[in-house]
C-alpha positions in Angstrom: 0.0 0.0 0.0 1.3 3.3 -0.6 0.9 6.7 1.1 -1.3 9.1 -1.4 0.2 11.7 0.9 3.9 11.6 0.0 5.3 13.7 -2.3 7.5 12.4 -5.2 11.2 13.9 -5.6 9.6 14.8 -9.1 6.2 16.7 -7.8 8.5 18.6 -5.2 11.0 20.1 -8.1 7.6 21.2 -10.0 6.2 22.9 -7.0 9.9 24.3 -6.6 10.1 25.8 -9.9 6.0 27.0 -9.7 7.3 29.0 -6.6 10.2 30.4 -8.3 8.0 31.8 -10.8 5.4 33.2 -8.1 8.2 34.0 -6.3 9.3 36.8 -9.4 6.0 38.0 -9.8 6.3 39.1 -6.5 9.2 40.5 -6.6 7.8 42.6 -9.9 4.7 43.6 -8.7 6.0 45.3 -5.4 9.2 46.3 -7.5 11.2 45.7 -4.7 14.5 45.1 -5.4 13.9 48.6 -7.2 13.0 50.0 -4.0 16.0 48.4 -2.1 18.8 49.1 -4.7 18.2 52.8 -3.4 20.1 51.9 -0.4 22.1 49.0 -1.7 23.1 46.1 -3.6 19.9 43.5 -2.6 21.7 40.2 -3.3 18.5 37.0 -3.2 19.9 34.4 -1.0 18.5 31.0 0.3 16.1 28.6 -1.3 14.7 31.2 -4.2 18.6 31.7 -5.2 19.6 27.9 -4.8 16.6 26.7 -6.7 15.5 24.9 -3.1 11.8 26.6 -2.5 9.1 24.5 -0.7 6.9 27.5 0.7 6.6 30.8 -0.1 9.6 32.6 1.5 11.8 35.1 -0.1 15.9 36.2 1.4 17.1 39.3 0.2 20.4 40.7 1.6 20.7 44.7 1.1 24.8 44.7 1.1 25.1 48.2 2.5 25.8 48.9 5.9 23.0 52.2 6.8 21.6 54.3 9.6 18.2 53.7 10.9 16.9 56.8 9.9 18.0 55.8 6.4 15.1 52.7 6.7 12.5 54.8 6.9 12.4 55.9 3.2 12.7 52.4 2.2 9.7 51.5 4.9 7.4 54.0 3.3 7.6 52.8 -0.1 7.0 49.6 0.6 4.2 50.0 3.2 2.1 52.2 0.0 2.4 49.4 -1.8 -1.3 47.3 -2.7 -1.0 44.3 -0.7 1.2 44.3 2.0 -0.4 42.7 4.9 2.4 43.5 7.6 5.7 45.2 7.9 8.7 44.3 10.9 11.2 46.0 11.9 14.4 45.0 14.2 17.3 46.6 15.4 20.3 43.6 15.4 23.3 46.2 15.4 23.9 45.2 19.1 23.9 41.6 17.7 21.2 41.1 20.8 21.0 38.2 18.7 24.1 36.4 18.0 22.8 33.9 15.7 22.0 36.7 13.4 23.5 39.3 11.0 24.8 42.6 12.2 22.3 44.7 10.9 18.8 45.7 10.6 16.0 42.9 9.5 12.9 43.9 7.5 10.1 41.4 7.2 7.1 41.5 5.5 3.8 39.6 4.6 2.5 40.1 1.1 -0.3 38.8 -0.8 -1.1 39.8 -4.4 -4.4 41.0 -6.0 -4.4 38.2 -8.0 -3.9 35.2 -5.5 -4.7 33.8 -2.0 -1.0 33.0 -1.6 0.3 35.4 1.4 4.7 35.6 0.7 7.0 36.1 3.7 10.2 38.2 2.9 13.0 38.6 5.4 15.2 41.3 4.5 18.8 41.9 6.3 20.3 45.1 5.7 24.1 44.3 6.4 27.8 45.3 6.4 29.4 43.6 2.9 32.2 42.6 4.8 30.1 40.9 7.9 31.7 37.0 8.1 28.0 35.8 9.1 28.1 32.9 6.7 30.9 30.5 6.5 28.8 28.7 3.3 28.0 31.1 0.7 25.5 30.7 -2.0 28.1 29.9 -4.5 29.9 27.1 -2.4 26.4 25.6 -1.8 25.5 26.2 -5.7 28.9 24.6 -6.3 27.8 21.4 -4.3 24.2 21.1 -5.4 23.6 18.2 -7.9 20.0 16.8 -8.7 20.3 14.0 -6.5 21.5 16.2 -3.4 18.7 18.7 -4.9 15.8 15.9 -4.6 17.0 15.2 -0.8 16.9 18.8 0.0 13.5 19.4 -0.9 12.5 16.1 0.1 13.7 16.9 3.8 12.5 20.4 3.9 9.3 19.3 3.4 9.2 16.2 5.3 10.8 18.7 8.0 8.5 21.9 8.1 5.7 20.8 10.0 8.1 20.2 13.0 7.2 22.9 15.7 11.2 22.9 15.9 11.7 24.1 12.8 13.7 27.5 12.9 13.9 27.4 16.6 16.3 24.3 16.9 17.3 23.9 13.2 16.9 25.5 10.0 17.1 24.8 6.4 20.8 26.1 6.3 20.9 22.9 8.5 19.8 20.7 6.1 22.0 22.4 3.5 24.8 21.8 6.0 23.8 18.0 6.4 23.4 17.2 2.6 25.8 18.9 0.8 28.8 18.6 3.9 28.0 15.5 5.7 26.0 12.9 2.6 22.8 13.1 4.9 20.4 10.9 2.3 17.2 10.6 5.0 15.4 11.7 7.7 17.3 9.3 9.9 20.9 11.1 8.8 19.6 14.3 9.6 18.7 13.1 13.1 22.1 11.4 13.8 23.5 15.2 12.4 21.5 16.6 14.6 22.4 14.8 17.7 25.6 15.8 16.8 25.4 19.3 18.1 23.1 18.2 20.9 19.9 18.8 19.2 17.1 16.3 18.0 13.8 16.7 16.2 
């Protein structure tokens, strides 16, 4: 008997590249690496850049290191924009949180005219010389082959449903797991996990 429920390596690269391409029209429609090139180089980062997307979540790194004050024009544009459901903002320069970038985080919730889709964007406005990521997109790009591709999305969304997700492990995790460590399975991931003290 088979599970109707499971999602085929092949379904979860169509619904990968289906959100890459709801992913740009998002992108287009708020024009908002328009809006953030007035500050800054946006760079897109994690699972839209790496071809990795199992929910609707856009990275964007602004590489310039600004004031506060200097956010607020940015803010304003976006927030006058049709469709924006919520706007965050958080001061990290203090690094209050360790585990993240130096710099000031932007998130939003977005939904367009045209869809009941609502998009989360997390936006870090950073220092280009801030050593917050020992793997960059093009050393994980460089690793990536279909079959390490297939077990990404394949444990990201066996994975997401965990209440632990983000709090005790990420998808840079699983990154981390597959493409340094030949995790294959759930079962790998666990023992990676355990490795660092931390379990599902």
């Amino acid at each position: 008997m088979t599970d109707d429920s499971v999602i085929t390596p092949d379904e979860l690269l169509k619904q990968q590249a289906e959100l890459q391409s709801e992913a740009q029209s998002v992108l287009d429609s708020l024009e908002l690496l328009k809006i953030l090139s007035e500050k800054g180089r946006p760079i897109i980062e994690g699972s839209m850049a790496l071809g990795l997307m199992t929910w609707r979540d856009i990275d964007i790194s602004v590489m310039q290191k600004i004031a506060k004050e200097e956010l607020n024009t940015i803010v304003n544009s976006i927030w006058t924009r049709q469709g924006i459901l919520s706007l965050n903002l958080y001061d990290n320069t203090n690094k209050d949180r360790p585990d993240q970038p130096n710099g000031f985080y932007l998130g939003l919730k977005y939904r367009m005219a045209s869809s009941v889709n609502i998009w989360k964007m997390d936006i870090w406005f950073i220092d280009p010389v801030d050593p917050r990521l020992d793997l960059t997109q093009d050393y994980l790009r460089s690793k990536l082959t279909q079959e390490k591709r297939e077990i990404i999305l394949t444990l990201k969304n066996t994975l997401a449903p965990n209440p632990k997700y983000r709090k005790v492990y990420s998808s840079r995790d699983i990154y981390l797991a597959v493409l340094e460590f030949d995790v294959t399975d759930l079962e790998g991931f666990k023992q990676y996990l355990s490795k660092t003290n931390r379990e599902l």
